[in-house]
N, CA and C atoms as a LAMMPS dump frame, in Angstrom:
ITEM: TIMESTEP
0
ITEM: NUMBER OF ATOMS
525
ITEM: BOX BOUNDS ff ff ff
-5.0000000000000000e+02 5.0000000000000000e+02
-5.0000000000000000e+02 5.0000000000000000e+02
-5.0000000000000000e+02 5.0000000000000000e+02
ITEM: ATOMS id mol type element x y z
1 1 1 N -421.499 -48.876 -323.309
2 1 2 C -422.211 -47.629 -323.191
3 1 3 C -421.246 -46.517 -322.769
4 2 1 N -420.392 -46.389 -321.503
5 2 2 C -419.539 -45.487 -321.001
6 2 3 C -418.017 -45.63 -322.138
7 3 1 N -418.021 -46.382 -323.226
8 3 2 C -416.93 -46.252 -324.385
9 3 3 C -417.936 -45.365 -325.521
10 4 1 N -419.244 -45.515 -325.587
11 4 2 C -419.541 -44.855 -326.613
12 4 3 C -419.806 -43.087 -326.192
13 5 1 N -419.731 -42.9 -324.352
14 5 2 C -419.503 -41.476 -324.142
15 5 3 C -418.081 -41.031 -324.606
16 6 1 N -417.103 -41.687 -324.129
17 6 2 C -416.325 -41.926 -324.146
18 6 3 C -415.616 -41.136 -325.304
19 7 1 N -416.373 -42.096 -326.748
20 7 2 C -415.966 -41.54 -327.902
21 7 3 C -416.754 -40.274 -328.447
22 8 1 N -417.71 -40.016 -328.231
23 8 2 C -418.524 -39.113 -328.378
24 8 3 C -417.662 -37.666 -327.622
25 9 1 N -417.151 -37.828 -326.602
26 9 2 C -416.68 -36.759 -325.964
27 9 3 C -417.665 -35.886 -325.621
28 10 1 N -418.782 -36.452 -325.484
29 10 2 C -420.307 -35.535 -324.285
30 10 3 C -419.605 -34.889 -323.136
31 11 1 N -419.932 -33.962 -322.357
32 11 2 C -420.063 -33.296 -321.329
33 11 3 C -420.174 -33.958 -320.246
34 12 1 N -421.496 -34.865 -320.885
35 12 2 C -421.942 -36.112 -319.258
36 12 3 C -421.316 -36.433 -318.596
37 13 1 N -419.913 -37.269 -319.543
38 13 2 C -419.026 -38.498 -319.03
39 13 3 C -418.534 -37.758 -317.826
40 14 1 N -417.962 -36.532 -317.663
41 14 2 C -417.182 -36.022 -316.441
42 14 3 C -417.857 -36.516 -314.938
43 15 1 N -419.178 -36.236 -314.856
44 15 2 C -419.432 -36.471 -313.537
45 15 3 C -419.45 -38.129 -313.709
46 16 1 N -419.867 -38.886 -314.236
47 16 2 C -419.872 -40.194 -314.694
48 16 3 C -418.664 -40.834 -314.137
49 17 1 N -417.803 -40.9 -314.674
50 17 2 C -416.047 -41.091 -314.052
51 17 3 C -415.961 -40.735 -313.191
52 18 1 N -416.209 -39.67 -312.641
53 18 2 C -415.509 -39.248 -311.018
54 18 3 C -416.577 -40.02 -310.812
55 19 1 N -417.982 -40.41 -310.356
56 19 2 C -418.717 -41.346 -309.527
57 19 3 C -418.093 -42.584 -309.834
58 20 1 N -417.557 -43.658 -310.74
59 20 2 C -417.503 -44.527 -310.931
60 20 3 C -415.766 -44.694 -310.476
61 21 1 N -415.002 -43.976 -310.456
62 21 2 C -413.942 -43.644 -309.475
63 21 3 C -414.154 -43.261 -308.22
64 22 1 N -415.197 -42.948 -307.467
65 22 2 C -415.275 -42.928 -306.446
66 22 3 C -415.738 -44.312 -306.078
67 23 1 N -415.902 -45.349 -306.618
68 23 2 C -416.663 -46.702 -306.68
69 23 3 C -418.19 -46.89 -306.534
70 24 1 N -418.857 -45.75 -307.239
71 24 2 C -420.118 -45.809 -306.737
72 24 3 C -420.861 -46.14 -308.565
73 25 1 N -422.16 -47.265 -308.368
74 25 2 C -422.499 -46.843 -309.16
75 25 3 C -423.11 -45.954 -310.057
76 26 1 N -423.425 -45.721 -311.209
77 26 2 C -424.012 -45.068 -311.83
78 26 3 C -425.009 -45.809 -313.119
79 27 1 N -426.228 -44.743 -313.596
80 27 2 C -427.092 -45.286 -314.39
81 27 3 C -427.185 -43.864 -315.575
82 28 1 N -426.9 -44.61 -316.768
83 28 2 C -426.928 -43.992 -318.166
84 28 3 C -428.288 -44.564 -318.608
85 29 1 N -429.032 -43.896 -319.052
86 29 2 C -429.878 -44.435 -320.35
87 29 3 C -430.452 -45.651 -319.934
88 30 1 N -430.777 -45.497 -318.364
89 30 2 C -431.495 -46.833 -317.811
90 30 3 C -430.57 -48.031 -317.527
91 31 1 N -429.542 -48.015 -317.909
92 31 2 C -428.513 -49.04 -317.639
93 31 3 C -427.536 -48.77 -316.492
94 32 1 N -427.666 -49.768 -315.378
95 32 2 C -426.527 -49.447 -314.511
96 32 3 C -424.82 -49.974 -314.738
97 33 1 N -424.02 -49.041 -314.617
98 33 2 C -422.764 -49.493 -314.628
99 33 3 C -421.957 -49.326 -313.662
100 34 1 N -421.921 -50.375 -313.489
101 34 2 C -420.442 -50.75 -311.661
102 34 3 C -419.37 -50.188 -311.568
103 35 1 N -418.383 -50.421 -311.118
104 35 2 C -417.33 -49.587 -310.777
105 35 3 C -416.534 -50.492 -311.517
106 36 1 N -416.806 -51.677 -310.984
107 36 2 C -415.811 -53.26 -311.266
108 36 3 C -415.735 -53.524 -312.715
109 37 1 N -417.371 -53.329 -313.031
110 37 2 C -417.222 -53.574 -314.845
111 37 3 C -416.288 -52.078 -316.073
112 38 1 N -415.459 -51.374 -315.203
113 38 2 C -414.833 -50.623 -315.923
114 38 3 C -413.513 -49.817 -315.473
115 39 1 N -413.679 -50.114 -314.223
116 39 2 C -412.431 -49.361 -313.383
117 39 3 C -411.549 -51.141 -313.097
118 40 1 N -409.997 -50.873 -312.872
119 40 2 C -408.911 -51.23 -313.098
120 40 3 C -408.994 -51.346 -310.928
121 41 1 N -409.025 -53.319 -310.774
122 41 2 C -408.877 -53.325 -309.557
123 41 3 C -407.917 -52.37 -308.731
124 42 1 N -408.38 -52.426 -307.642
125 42 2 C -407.407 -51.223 -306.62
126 42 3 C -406.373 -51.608 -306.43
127 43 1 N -406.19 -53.407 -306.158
128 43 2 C -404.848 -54.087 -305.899
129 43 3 C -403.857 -53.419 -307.038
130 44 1 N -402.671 -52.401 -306.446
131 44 2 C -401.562 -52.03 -307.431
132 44 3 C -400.644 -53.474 -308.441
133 45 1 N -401.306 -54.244 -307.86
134 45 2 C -400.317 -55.659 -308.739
135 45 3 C -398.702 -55.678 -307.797
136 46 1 N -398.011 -57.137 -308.445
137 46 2 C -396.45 -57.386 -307.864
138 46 3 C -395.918 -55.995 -308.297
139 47 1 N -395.004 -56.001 -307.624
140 47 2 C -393.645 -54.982 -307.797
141 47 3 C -392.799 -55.885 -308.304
142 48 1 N -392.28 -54.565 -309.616
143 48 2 C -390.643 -55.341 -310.2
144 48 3 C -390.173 -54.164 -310.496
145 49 1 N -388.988 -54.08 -310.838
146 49 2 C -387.839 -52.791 -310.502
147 49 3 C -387.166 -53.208 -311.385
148 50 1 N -386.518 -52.257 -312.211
149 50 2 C -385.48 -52.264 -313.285
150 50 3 C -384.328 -50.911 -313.135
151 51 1 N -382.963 -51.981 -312.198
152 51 2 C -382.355 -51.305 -312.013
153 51 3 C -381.208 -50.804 -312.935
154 52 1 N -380.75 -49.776 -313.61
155 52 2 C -379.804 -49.268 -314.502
156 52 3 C -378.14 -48.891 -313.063
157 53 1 N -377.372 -49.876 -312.894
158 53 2 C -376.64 -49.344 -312.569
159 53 3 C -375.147 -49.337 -312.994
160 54 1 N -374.567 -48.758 -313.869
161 54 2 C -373.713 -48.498 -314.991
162 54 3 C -372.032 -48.688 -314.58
163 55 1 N -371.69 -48.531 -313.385
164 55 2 C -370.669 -48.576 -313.087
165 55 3 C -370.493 -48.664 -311.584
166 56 1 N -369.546 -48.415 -310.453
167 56 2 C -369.182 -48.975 -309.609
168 56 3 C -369.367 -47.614 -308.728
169 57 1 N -369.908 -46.382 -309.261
170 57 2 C -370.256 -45.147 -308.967
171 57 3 C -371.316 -44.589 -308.193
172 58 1 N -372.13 -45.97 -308.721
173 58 2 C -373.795 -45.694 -308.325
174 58 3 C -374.203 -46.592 -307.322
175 59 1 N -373.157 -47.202 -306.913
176 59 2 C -373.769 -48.864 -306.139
177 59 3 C -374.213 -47.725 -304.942
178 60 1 N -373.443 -46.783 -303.673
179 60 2 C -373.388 -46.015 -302.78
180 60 3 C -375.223 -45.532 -302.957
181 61 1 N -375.403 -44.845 -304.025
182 61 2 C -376.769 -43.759 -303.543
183 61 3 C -377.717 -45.382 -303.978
184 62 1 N -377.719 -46.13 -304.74
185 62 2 C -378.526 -47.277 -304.861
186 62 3 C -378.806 -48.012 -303.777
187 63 1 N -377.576 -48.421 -302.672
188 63 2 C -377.587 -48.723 -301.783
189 63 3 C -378.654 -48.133 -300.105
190 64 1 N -378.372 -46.924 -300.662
191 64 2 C -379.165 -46.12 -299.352
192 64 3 C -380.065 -45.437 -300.164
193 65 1 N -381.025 -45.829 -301.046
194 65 2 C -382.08 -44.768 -301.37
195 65 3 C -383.64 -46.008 -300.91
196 66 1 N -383.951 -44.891 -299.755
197 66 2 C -385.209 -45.106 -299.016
198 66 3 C -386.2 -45.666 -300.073
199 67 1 N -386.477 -45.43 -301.062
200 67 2 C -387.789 -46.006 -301.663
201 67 3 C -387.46 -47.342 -302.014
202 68 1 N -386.332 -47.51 -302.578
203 68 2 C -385.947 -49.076 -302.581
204 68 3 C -385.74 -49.781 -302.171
205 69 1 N -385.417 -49.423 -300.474
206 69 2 C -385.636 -50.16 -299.3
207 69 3 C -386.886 -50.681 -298.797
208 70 1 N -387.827 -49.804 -299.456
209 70 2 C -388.951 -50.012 -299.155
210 70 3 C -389.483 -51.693 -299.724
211 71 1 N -389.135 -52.117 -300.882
212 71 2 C -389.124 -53.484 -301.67
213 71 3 C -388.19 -54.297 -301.571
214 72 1 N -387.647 -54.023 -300.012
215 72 2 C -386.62 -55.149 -299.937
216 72 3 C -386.924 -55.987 -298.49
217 73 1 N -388.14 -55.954 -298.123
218 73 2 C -388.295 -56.176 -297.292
219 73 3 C -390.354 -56.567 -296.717
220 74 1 N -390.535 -57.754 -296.346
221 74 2 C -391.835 -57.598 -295.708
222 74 3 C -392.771 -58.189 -296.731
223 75 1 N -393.726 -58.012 -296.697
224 75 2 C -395.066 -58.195 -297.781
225 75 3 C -395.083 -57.12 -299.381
226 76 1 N -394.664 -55.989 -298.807
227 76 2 C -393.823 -55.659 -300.125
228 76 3 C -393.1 -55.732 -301.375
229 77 1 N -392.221 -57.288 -301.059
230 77 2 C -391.009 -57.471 -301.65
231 77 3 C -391.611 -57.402 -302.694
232 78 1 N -390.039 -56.773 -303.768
233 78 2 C -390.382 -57.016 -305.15
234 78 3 C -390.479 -58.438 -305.439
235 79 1 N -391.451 -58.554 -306.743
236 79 2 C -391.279 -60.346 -306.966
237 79 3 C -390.233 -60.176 -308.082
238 80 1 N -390.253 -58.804 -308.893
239 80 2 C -388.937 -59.309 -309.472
240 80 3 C -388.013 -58.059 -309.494
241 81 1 N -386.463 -58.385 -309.923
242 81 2 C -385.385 -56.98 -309.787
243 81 3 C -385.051 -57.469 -311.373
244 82 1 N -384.886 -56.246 -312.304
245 82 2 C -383.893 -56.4 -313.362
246 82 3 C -382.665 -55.923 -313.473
247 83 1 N -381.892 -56.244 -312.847
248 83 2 C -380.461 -55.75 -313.102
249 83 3 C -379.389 -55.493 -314.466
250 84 1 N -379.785 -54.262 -314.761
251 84 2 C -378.795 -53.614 -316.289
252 84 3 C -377.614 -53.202 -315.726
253 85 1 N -376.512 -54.248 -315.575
254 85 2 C -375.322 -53.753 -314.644
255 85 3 C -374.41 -54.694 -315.181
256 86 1 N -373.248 -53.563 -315.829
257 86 2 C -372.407 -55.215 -315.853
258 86 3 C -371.679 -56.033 -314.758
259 87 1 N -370.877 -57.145 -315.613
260 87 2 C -370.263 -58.042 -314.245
261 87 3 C -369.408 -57.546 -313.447
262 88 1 N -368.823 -56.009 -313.677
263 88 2 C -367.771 -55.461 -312.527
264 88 3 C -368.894 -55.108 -311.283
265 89 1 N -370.44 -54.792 -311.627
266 89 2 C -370.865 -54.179 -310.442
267 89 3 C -371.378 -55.175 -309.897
268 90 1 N -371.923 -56.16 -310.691
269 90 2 C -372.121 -57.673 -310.152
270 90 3 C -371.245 -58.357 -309.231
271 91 1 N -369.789 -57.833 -309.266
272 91 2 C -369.234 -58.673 -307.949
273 91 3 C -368.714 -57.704 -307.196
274 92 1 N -369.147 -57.093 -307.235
275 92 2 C -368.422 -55.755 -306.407
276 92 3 C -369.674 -56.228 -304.98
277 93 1 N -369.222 -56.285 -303.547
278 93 2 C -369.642 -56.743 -302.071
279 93 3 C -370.375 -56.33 -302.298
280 94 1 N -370.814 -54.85 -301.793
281 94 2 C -371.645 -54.097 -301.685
282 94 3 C -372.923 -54.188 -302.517
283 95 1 N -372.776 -54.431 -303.745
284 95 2 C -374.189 -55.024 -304.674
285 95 3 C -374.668 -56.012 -304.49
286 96 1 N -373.393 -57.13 -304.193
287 96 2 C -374.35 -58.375 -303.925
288 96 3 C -375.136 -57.982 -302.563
289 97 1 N -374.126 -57.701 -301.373
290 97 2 C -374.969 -57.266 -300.309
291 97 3 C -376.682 -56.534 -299.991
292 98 1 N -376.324 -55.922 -301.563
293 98 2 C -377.715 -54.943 -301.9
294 98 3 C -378.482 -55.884 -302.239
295 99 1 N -378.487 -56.764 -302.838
296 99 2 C -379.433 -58.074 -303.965
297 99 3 C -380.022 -58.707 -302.513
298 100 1 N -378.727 -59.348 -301.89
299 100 2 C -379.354 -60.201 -300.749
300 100 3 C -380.299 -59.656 -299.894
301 101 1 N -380.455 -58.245 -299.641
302 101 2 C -381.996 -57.459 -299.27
303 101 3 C -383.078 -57.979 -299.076
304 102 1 N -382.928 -58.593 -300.449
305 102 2 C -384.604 -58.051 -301.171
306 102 3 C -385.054 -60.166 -300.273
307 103 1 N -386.198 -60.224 -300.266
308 103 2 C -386.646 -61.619 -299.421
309 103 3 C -386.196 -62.594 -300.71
310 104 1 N -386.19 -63.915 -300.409
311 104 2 C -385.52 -65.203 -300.819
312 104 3 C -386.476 -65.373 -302.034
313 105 1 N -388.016 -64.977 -301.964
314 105 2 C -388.714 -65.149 -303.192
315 105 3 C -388.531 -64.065 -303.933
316 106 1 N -387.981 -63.351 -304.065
317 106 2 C -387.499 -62.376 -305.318
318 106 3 C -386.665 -62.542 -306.085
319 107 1 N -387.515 -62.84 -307.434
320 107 2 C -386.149 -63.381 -308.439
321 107 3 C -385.639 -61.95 -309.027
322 108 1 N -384.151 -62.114 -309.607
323 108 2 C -383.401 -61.398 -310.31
324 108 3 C -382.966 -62.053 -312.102
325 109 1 N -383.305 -60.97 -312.639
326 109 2 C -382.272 -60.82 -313.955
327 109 3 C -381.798 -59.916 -314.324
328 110 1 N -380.261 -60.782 -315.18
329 110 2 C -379.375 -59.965 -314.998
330 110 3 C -379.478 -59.823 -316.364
331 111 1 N -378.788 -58.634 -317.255
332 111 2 C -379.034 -58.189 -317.95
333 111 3 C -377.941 -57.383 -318.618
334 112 1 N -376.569 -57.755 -319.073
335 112 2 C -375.464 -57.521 -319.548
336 112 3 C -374.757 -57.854 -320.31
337 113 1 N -373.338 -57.594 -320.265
338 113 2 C -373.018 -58.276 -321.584
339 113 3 C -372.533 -59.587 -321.588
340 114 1 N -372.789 -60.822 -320.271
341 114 2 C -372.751 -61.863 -320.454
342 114 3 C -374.007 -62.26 -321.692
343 115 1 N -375.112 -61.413 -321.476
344 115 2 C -376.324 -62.229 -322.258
345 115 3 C -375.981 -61.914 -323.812
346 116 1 N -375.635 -63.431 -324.115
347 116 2 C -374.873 -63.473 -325.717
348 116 3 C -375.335 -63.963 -326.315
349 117 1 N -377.26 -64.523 -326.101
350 117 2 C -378.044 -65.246 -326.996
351 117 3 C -378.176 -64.643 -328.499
352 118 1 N -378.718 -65.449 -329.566
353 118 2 C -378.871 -64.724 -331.053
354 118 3 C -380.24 -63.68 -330.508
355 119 1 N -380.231 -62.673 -331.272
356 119 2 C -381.165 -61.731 -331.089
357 119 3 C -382.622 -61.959 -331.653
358 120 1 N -382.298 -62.463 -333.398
359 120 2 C -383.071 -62.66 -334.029
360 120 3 C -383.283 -63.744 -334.592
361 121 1 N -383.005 -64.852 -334.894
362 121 2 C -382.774 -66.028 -335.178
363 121 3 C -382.93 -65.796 -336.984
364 122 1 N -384.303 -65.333 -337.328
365 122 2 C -384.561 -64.976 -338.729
366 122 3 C -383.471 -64.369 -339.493
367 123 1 N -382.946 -63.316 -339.035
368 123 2 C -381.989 -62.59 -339.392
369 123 3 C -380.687 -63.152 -339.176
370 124 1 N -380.643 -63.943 -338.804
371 124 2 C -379.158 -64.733 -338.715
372 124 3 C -379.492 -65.579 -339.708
373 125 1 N -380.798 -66.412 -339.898
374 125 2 C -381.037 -67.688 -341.168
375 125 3 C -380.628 -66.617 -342.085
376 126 1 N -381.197 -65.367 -342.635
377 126 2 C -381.241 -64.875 -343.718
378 126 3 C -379.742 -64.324 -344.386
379 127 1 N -378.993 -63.725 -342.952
380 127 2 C -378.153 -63.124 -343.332
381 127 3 C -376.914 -64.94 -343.568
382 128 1 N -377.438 -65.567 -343.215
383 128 2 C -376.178 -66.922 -343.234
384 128 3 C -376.482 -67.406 -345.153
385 129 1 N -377.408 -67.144 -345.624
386 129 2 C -377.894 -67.542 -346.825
387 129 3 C -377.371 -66.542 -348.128
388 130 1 N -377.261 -65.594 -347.492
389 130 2 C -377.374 -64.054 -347.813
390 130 3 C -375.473 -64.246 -348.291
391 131 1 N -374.606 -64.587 -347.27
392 131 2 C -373.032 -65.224 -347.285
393 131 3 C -372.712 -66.096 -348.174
394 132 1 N -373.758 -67.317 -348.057
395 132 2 C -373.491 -67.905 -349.441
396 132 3 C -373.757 -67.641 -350.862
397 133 1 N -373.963 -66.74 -351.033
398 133 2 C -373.94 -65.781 -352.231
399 133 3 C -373.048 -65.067 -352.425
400 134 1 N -372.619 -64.391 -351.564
401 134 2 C -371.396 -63.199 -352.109
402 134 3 C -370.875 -63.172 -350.612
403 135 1 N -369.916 -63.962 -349.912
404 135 2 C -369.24 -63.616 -348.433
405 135 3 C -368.618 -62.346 -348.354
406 136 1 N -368 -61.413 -349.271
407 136 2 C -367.867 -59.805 -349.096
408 136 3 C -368.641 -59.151 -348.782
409 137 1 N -369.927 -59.269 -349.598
410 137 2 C -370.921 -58.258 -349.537
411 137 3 C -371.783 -58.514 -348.343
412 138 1 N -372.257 -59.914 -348.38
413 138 2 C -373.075 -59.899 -346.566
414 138 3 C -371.899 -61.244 -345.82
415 139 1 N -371.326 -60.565 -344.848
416 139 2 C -370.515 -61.403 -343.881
417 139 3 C -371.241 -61.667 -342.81
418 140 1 N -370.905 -62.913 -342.274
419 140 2 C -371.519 -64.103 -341.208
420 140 3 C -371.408 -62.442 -340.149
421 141 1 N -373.075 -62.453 -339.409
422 141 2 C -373.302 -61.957 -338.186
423 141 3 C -372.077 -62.152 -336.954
424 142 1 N -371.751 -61.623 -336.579
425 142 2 C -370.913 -61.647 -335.557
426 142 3 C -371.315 -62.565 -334.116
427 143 1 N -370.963 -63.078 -333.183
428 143 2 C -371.587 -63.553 -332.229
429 143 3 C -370.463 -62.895 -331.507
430 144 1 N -371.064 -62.241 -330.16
431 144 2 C -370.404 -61.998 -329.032
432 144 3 C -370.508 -62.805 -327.998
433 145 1 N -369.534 -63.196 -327.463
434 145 2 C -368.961 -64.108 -325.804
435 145 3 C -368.041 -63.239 -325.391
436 146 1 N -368.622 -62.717 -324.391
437 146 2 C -367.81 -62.771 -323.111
438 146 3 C -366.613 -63.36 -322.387
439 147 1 N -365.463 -62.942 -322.581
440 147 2 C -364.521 -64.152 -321.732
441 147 3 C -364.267 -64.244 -320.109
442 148 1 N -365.135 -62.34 -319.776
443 148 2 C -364.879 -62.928 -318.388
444 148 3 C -366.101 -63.3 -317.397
445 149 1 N -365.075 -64.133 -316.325
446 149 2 C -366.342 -65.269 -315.69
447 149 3 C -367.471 -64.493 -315.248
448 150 1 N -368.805 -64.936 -315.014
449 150 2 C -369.883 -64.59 -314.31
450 150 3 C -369.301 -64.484 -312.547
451 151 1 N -370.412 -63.476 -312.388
452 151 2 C -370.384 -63.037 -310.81
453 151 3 C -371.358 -64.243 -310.173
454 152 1 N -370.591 -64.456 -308.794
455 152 2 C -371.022 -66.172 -308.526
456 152 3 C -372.567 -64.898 -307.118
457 153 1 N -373.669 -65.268 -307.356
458 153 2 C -374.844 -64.61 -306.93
459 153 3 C -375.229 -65.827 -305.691
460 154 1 N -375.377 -64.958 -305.257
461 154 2 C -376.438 -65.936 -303.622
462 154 3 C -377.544 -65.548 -303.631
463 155 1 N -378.537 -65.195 -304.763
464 155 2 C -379.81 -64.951 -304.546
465 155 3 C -380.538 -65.454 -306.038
466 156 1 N -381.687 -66.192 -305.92
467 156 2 C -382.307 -66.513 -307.011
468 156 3 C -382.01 -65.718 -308.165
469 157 1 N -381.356 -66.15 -309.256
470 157 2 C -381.263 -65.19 -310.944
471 157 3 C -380.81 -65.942 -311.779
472 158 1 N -381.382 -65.08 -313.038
473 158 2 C -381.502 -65.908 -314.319
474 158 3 C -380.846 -64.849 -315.274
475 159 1 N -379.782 -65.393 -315.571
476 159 2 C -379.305 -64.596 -317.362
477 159 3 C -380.308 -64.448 -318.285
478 160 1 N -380.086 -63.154 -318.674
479 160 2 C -380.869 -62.837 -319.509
480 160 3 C -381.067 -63.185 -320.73
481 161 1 N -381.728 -63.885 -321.801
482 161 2 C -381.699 -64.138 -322.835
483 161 3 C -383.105 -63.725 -323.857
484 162 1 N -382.365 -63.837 -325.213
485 162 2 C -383.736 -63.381 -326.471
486 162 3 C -384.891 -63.781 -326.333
487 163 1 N -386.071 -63.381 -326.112
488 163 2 C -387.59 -63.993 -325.58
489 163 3 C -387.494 -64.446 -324.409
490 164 1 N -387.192 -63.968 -323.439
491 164 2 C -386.93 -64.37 -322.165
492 164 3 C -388.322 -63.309 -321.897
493 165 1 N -389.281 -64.44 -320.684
494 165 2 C -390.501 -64.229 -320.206
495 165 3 C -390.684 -63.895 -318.831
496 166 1 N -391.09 -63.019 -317.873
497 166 2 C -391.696 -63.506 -316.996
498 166 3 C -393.351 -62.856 -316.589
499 167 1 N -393.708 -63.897 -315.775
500 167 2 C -395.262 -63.605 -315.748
501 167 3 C -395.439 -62.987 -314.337
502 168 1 N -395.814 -61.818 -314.412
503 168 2 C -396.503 -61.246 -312.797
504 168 3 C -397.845 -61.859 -312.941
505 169 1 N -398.394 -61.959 -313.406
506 169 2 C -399.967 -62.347 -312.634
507 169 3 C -400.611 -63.534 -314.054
508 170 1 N -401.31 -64.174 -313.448
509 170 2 C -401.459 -64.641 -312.223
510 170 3 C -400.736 -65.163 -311.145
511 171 1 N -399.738 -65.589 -311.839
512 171 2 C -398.63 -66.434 -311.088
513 171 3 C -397.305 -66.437 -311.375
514 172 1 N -396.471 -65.824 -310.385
515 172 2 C -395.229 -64.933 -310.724
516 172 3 C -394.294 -66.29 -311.125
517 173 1 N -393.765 -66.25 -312.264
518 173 2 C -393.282 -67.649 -313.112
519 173 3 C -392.422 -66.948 -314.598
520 174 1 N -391.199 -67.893 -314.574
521 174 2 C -390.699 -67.626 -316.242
522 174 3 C -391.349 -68.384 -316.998
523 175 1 N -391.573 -67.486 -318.018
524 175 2 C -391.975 -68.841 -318.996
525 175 3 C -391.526 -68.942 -319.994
């Protein structure tokens, strides 16, 4: 009923929404509608953070910026951090120092150019088929590796790879 005001774009709906955002119910056309059957629980859900930090420049204001302190600590914690950083900022003290923050159940992924999984798998069958036809015209996909070592981490994390999952709710889990 409140999707077909909705689409209609009536006048009504305005006071309608603000009551049903205030959590109160309301009655259309003899029908009552709850707050619950259309409004988005109050619980904000887990926290996860996706940090971009590009070079060895940014670790300093990353380090001391108050709102992110705020998820490193308490009932708060993020359940997850994504780290877009390569491996120079990965072993640089001060970052790991920053990671170890956050509480022992907060997982991390990392997200750089160690992660050297195939992207597409399809597109590698096609383009490998594609070679045996004419190797000038379509040449074997490239694979990138990394030669230098991973940053050795003291806090729960997972390399990042192609279809790589994780689940905030119900139950904070890779899958």
């Amino acid at each position: 009923m409140l999707l077909f005001l909705i689409c209609r774009g009536t006048a009504a709906i305005g006071p309608i929404i603000a009551a049903l955002k205030d959590g109160k119910s309301v009655t259309y056309e003899g029908k009552e509608i709850r707050p619950d059957e259309v409004c988005t629980p109050t619980d904000p859900g887990p926290v996860f953070i996706v940090i971009d930090c590009p070079s060895e420049k940014f670790i300093q204001p990353l380090c001391t910026n108050e709102i992110l302190q705020r998820y490193q600590s308490g009932e708060d914690g993020a359940t997850l951090v994504v780290h877009m950083t390569p491996e120079s900022v990965l072993k640089a003290e001060e970052y790991q120092r920053w990671m170890e923050r956050f509480p022992s159940s907060t997982e991390h992924m990392v997200m750089n150019e160690q992660a050297c999984s195939i992207h597409n798998v399809r597109s590698q069958k096609i383009q490998t088929q594609l070679n045996l036809i004419h190797a000038d015209v379509f040449p074997p996909l490239q694979h990138y590796a990394s030669t230098e070592p991973q940053a050795a981490l003291h806090v729960p994390n997972v390399r990042a790879e192609c279809l790589l999952k994780f689940q905030l709710r119900p139950k904070a889990e890779w899958q």
